[in-house]
C-alpha positions as CSV (number, residue, x, y, z in Angstrom):
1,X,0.0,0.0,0.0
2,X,1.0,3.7,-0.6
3,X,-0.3,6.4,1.2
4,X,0.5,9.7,-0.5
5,X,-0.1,13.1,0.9
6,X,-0.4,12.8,4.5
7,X,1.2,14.8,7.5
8,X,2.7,13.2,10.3
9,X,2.1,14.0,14.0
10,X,4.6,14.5,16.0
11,X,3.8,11.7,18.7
12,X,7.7,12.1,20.3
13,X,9.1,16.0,21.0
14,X,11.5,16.9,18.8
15,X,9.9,15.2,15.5
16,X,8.8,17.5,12.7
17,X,6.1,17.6,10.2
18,X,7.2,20.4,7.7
19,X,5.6,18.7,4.8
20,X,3.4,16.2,3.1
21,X,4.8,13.2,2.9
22,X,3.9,9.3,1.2
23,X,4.2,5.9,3.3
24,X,4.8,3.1,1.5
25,X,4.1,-0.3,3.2
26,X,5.3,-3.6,2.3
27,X,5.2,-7.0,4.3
28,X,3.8,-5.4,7.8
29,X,5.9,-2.4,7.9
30,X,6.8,0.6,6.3
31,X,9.3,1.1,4.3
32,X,9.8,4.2,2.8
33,X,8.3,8.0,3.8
34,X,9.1,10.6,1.1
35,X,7.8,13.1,-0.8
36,X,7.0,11.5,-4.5
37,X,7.7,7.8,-3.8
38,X,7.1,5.8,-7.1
39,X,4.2,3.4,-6.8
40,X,5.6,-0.4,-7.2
41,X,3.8,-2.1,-9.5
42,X,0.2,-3.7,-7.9
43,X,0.4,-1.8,-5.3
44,X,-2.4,-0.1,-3.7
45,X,-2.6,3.9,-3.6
46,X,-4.6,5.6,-1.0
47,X,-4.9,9.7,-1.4
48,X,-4.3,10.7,1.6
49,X,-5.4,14.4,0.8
50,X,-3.0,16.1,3.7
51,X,-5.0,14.2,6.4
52,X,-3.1,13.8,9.7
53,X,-1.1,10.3,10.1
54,X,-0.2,8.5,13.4
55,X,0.9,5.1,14.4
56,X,-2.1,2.7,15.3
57,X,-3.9,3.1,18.7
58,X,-3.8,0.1,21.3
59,X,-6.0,0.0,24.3
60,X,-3.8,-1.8,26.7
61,X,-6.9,-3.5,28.9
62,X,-10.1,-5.0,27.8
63,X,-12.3,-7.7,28.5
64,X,-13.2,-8.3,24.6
65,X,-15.7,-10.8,25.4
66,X,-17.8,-8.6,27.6
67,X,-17.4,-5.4,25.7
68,X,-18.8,-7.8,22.4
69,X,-22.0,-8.5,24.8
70,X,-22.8,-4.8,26.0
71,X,-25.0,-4.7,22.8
72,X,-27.2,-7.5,24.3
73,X,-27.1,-6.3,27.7
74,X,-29.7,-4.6,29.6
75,X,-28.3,-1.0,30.0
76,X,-28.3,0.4,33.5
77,X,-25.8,2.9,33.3
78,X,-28.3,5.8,34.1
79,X,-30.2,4.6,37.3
80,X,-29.9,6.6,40.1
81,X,-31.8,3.8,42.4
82,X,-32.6,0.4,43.0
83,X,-36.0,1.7,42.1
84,X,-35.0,2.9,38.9
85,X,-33.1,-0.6,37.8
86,X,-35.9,-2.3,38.8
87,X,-38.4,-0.4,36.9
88,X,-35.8,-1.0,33.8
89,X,-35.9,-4.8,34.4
90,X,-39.8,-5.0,35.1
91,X,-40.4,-3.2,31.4
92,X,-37.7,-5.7,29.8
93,X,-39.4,-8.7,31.2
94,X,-42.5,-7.7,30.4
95,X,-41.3,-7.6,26.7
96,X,-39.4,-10.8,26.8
97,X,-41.5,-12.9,29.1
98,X,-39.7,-15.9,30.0
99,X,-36.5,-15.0,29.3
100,X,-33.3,-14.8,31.0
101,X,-32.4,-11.4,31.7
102,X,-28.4,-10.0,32.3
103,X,-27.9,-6.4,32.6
104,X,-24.7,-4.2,32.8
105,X,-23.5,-0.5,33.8
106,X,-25.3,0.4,37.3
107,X,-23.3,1.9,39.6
108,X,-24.8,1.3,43.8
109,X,-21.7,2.8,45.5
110,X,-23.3,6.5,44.7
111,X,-27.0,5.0,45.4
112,X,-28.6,6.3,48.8
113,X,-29.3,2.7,49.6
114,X,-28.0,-1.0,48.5
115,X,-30.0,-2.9,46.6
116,X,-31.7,-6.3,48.0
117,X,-32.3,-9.8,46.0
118,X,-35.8,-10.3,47.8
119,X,-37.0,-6.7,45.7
120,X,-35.3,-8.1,42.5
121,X,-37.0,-11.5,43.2
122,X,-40.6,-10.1,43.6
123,X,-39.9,-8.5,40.3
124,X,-37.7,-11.3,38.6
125,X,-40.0,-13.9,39.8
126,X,-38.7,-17.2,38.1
127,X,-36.6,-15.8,35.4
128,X,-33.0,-16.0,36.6
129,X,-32.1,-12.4,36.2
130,X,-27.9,-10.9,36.5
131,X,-27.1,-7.4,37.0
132,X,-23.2,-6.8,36.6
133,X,-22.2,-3.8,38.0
134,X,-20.8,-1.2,36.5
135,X,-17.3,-1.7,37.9
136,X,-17.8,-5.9,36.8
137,X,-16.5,-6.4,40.3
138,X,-20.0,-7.4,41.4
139,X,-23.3,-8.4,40.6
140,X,-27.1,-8.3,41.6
141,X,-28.9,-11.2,40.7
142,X,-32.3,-13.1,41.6
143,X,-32.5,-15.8,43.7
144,X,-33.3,-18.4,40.8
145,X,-30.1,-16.4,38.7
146,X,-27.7,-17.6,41.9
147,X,-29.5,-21.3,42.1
148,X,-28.5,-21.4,38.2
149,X,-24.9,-20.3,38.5
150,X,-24.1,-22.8,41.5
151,X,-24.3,-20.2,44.6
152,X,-25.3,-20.3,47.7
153,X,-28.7,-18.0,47.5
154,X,-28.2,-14.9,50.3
155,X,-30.1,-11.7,50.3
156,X,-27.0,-9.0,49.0
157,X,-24.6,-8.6,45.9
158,X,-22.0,-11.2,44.8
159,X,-18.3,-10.0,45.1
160,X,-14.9,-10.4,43.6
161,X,-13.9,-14.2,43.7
162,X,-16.8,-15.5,44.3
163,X,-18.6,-13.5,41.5
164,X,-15.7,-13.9,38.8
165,X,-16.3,-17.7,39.2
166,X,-19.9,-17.7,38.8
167,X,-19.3,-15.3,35.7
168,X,-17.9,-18.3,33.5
169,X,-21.3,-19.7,33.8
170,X,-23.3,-17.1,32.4
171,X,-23.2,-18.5,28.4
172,X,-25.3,-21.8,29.8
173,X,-27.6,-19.4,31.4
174,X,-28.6,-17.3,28.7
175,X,-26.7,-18.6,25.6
176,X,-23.8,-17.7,24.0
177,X,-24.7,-15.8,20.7
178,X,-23.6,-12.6,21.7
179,X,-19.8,-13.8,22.0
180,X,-19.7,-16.2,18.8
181,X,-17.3,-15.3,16.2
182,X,-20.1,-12.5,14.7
183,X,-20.2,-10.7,18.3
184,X,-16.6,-10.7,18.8
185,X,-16.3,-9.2,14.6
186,X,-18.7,-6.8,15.5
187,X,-16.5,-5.5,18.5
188,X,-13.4,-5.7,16.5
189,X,-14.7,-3.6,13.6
190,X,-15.9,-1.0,15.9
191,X,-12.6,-0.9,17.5
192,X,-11.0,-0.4,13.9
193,X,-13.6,2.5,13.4
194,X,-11.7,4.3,16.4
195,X,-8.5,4.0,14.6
196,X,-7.5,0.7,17.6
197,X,-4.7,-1.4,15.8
198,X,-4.6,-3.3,19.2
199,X,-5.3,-4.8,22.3
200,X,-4.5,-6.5,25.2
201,X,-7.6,-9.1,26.2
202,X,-8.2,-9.6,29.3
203,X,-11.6,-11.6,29.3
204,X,-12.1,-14.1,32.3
205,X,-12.3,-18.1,31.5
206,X,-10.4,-16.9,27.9
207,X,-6.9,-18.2,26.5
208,X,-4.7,-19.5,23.7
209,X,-7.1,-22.2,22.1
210,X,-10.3,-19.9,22.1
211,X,-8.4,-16.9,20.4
212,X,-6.3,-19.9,17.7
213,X,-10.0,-21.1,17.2
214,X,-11.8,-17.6,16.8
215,X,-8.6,-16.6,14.3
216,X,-9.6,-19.3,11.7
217,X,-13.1,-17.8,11.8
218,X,-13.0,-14.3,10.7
219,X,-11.5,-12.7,13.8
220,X,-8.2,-11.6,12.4
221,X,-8.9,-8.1,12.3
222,X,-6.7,-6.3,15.2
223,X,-4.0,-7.3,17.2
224,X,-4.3,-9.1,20.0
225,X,-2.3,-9.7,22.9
226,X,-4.0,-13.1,24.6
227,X,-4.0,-12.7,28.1
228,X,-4.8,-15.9,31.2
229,X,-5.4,-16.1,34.8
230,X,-4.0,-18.5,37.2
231,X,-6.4,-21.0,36.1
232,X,-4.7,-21.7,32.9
233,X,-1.3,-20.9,34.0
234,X,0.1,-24.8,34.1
235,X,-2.0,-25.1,30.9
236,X,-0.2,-22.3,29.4
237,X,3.5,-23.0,30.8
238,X,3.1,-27.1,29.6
239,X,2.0,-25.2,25.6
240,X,5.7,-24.0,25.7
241,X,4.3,-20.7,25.5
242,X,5.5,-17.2,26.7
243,X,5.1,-13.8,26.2
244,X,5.2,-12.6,22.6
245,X,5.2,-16.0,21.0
246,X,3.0,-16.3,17.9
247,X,-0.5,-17.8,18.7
248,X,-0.8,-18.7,15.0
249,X,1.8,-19.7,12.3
250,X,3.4,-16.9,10.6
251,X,1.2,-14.4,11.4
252,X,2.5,-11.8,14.3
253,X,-0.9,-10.3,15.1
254,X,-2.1,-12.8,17.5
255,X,0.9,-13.0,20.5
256,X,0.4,-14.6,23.8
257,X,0.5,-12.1,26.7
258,X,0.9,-11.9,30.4
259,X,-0.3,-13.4,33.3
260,X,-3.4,-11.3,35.1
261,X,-3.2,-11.3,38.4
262,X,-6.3,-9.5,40.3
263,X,-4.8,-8.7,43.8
264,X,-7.3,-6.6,44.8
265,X,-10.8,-5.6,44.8
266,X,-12.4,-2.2,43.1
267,X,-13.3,1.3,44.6
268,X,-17.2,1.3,44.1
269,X,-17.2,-2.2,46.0
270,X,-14.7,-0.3,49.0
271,X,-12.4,-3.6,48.7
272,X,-9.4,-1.9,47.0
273,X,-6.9,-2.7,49.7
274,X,-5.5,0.5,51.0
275,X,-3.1,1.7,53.7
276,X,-5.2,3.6,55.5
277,X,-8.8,2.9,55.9
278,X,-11.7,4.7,53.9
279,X,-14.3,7.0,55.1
280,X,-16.8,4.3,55.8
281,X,-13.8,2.6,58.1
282,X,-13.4,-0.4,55.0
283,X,-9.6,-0.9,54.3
284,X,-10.4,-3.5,51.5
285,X,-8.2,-6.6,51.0
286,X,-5.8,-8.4,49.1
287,X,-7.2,-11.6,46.8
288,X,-3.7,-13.2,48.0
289,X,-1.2,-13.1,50.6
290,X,1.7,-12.0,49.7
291,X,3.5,-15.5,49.8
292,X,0.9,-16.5,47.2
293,X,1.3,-13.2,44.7
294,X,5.2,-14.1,45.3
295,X,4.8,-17.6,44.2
296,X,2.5,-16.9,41.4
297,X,4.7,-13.9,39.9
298,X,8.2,-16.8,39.9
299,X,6.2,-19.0,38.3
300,X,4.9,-17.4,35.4
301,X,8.0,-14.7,35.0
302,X,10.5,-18.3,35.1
303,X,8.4,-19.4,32.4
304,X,8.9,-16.5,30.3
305,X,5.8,-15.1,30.7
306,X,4.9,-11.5,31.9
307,X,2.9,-10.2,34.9
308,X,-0.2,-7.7,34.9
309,X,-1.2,-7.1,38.5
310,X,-4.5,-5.5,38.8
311,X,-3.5,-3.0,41.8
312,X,-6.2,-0.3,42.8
313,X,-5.5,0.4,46.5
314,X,-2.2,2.2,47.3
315,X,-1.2,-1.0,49.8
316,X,-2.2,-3.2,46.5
317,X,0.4,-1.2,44.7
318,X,3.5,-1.1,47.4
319,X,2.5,-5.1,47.7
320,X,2.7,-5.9,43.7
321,X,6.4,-3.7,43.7
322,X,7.5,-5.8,46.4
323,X,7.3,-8.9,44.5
324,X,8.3,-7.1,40.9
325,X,10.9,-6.2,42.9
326,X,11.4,-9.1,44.9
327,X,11.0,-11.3,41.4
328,X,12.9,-9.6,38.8
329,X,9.6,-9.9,36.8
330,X,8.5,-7.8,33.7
331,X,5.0,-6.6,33.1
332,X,2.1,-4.0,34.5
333,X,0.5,-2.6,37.1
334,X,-2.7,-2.6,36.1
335,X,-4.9,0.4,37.0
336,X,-2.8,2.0,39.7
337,X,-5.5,4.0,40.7
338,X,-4.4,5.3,43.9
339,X,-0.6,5.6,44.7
340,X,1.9,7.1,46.8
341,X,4.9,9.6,45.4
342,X,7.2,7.1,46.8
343,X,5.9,4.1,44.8
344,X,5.3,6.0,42.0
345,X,9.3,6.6,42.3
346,X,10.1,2.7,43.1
347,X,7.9,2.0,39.9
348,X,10.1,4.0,37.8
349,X,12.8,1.3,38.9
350,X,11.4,-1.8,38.6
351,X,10.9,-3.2,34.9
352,X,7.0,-2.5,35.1
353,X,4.7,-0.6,33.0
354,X,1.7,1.6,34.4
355,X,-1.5,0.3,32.5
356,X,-3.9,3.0,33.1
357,X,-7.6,4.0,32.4
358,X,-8.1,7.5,32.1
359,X,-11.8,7.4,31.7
360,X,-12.7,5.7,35.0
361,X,-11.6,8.8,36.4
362,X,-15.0,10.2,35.4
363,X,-17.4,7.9,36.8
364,X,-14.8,7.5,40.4
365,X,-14.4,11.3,40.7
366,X,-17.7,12.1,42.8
367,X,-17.6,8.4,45.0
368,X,-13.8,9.3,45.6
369,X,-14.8,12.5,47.2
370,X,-16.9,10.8,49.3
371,X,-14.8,7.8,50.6
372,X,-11.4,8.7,49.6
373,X,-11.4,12.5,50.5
374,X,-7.9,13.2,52.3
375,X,-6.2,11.2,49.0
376,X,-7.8,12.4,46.0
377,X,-4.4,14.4,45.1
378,X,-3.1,11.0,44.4
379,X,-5.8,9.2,42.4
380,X,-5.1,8.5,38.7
381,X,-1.8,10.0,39.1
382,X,-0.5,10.5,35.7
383,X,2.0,13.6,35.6
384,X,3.9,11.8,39.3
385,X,4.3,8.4,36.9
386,X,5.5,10.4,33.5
387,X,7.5,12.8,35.6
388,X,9.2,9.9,37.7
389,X,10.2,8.1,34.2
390,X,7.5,5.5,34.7
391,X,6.5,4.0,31.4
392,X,3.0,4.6,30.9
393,X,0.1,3.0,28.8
394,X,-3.4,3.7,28.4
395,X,-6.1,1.6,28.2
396,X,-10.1,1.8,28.8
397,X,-10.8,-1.8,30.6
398,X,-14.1,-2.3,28.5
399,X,-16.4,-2.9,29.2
400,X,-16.3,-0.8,32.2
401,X,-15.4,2.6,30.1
402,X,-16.5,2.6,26.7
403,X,-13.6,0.8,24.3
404,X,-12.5,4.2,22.8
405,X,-9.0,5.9,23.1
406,X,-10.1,8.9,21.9
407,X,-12.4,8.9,25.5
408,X,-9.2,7.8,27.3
409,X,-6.6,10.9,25.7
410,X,-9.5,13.7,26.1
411,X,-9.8,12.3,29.9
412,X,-6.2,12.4,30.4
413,X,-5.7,15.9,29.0
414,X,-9.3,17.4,30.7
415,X,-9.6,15.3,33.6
416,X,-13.2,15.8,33.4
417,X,-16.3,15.7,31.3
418,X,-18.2,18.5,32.3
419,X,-18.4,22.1,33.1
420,X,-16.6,21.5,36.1
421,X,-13.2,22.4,36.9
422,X,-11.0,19.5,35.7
423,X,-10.1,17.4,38.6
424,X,-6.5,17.6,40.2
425,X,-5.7,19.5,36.8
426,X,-1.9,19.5,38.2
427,X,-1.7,15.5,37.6
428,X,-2.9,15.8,33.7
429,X,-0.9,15.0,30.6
430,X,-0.8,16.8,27.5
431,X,-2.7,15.8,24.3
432,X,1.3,15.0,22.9
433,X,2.0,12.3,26.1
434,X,-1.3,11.1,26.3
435,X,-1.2,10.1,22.7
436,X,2.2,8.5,22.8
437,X,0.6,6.3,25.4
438,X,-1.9,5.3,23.2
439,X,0.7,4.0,20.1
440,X,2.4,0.8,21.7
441,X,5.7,2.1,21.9
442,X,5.7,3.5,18.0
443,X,7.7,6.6,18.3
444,X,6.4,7.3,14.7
445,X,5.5,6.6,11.5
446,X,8.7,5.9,10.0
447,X,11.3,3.5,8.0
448,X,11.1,0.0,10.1
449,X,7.8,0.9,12.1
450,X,4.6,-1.3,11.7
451,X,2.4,-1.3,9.1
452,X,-0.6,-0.3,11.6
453,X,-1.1,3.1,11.0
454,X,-4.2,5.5,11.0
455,X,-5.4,9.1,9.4
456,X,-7.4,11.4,10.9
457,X,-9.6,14.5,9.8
458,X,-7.9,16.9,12.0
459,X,-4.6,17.6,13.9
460,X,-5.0,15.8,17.2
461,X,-2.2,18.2,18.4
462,X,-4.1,21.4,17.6
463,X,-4.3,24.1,20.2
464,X,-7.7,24.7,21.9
465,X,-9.4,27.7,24.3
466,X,-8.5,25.1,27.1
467,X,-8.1,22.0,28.5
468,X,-11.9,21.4,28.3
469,X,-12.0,22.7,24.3
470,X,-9.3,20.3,23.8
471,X,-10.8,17.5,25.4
472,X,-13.8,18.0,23.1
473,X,-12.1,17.8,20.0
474,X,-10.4,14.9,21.1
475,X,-13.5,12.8,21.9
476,X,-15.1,13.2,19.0
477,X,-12.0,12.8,16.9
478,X,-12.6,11.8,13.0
479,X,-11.2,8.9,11.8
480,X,-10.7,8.3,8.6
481,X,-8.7,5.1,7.9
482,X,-6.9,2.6,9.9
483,X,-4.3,-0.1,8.8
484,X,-3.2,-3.3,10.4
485,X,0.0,-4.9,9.5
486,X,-0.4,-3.4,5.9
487,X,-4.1,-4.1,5.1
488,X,-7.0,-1.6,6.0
489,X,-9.7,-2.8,8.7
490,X,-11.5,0.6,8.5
491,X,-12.1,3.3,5.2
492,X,-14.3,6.2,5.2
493,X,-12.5,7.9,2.9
């Protein structure tokens, strides 16, 4: 493919974009930028017009399975209430009588009151009915939903463990056509249309064979980085397999990945595990002891294999160093949502990444007033970790924040959504950082660089009034083609 007449952005200070240049690609990467290439013969030649050109975006953390089934879901993103999800599953079931219900999106922690399974049972009635908060930490479901799934029926939500077991048995409950092959297409292609090259998937009860198997039947479309829990650790480790390798012969798009590791809870549950205790008197807790985290990290990072430790709470973080440190091992802190300045400097020396998720930032802000007030200064600390030299990567974890980087940049450079001032503005990135975050490491569009590229309609660099002008034009960013290892997954050209 050559792409002729398009400006490069400067995703690393110091790079230039004087002039219009062409890209030509050839076997996944490019291989020569210039002004006037010569078009090899059969190649493809895409007129650029003078759109704006930057490497492919990733988001570094998603659960691709559940993002593919939002569209199915029950949407309870906008109650306010118990009362109001309720109403919202009462007019569903009345419109699908019989039928298995599983909603997705409410958020209780910011609810005057917690909801109970007896008033979801008097409207549920029979039908087994699953509401996954929007945090997918928990879950309110019916007393016939918890018979189905193998629990022990009790009158309040399913948490953490306990609910990210039962989760693997929600296909037999209410089938499995929203994450066939066409459901997980469907998400793909709308990842492509936000100019995403690539991600790193996350999804529970997932691995190696189920991505080898979906790659033969149409799924081929983006990167993928094939993450696995403990659960399929020895599975993984007796494959041969370690970070990087190729999942399917000669093709590089599909790479096994790390090892997740949840060590901790979530805010809007109050079991992030923190060092000092929250405003309701919770301190949260660790999934592991730290013998266990210590014994899990050796094993997978002595079978080659990386580490992404979900850490939320600050004493989740200074536990996960101890054991990078401790282990030598490579990988991520995953979410790193509240942090001291002192581990933010000991994660600038171990060999660990900061996986981050800008937009959670605007659905925590208001609950971490309320039960984190004397640390919000050090929530979603972005300028301490780019300031300190921690490598930093950006992310959305769908399905919990929409899977869009264009969301992610805007709430990294805004730190807000709204007509508010932005929050902590002093721990923001620029649009320049926050987009290098979201390129994978490309430094640019250049001689040797994948092939996964993407054009936009407008400068994603261009000043604004403000931070909150800026963010705007970032959200609803244009895109008007992306490439993936040479061949285009998205054209609106």
């Amino acid at each position: 493919m050559l792409i002729r007449d398009a400006r490069l952005v400067p995703v690393t200070p110091g790079q230039t974009t004087d002039h219009p240049v062409d890209v030509l690609l050839e076997g996944g990467v490019v291989v020569a930028v210039g002004q006037d290439l010569p078009r090899p013969e059969g190649v493809e030649e895409v007129d650029a017009a003078g759109r704006w050109m930057i490497p492919g975006l990733w988001d570094q953390h998603t659960h691709l399975g559940q993002w593919a089934l939002t569209s199915t879901r029950l949407d309870l993103s906008g109650t306010d209430s118990p009362e109001a999800a309720l109403d919202l599953v009462a007019a569903w079931l009345a419109e699908h009588p019989g039928q298995p219900l599983v909603g997705f999106g409410h958020r209780p922690a910011v609810w005057d009151r917690q909801p109970t399974v007896d008033e979801l049972d008097r409207v549920a009635g029979l039908v087994p009915v699953v509401l996954i908060a929007g945090d997918a930490h928990h879950a309110w479901l019916s007393s016939w939903a918890q018979r189905a799934l193998g629990l022990e029926v009790r009158d309040d939500n399913i948490y953490e463990n306990e609910w990210f077991a039962a989760y693997d048995g929600l296909p037999g409950l209410v089938g499995n056509d929203g994450i066939s092959p066409a459901g997980y297409r469907n998400a793909l292609h709308r990842a492509a249309e936000k100019g995403v090259v690539g991600t790193v998937d996350f999804e529970f009860g997932g691995g190696p064979h189920d991505w080898i198997a979906r790659w033969t039947e149409g799924c081929d479309i983006l990167r993928i980085r094939v993450a696995m829990y403990a659960d399929r650790l020895e599975e993984v480790i007796d494959m041969g397999l370690r970070t990087g390798d190729r999942l399917f012969v000669g093709d590089d798009r599909l790479t096994m990945g790390p090892l997740k590791i949840i060590s901790d809870g979530s805010l809007n549950t109050r079991t992030a595990w923190c060092c000092e205790s929250y405003a309701g008197g919770e301190m949260g807790a660790a999934n592991q002891t730290p013998e266990e985290l210590h014994r899990l990290v050796e094993r997978a990072w002595g079978n080659g294999l990386e580490v992404a430790t979900h850490a939320i709470g600050d004493a989740a973080v200074r536990d996960a160093l101890d054991v990078y440190a401790a282990t030598g091992a490579h990988g991520t802190i995953e979410h790193a949502q509240l942090v001291t300045r002192a581990d933010v400097r000991r994660m600038a020396g171990v060999n660990v990444r900061a996986s981050v998720q800008p937009a959670h930032l605007l659905d925590d802000r208001d609950l971490t007033e309320q039960i984190w007030p004397a640390w919000t200064d050090r929530c979603f600390a972005f300028r301490w970790m780019l300031d300190e030299g921690v490598p930093l990567v950006l992310g959305s974890d769908a399905p919990v924040a929409p899977l869009d980087p264009w969301l992610a940049i805007a709430a990294a450079v805004h730190r807000g959504d709204d007509e508010r001032e932005p929050w902590h503005a002093e721990q923001a990135l620029t649009p320049q950082e926050a987009l290098r975050a979201s390129v994978d490491g490309q430094p640019t569009v250049g001689v040797g660089s994948r092939a996964d590229l993407v054009l936009l309609d407008r400068d994603p660099l261009a000043p604004g009034e403000d931070s909150l002008d800026i963010a705007r034009a970032l959200r609803s960013m244009p895109v008007a083609l992306t490439v993936v290892a040479g061949c285009t997954q998205y054209d609106a050209l």
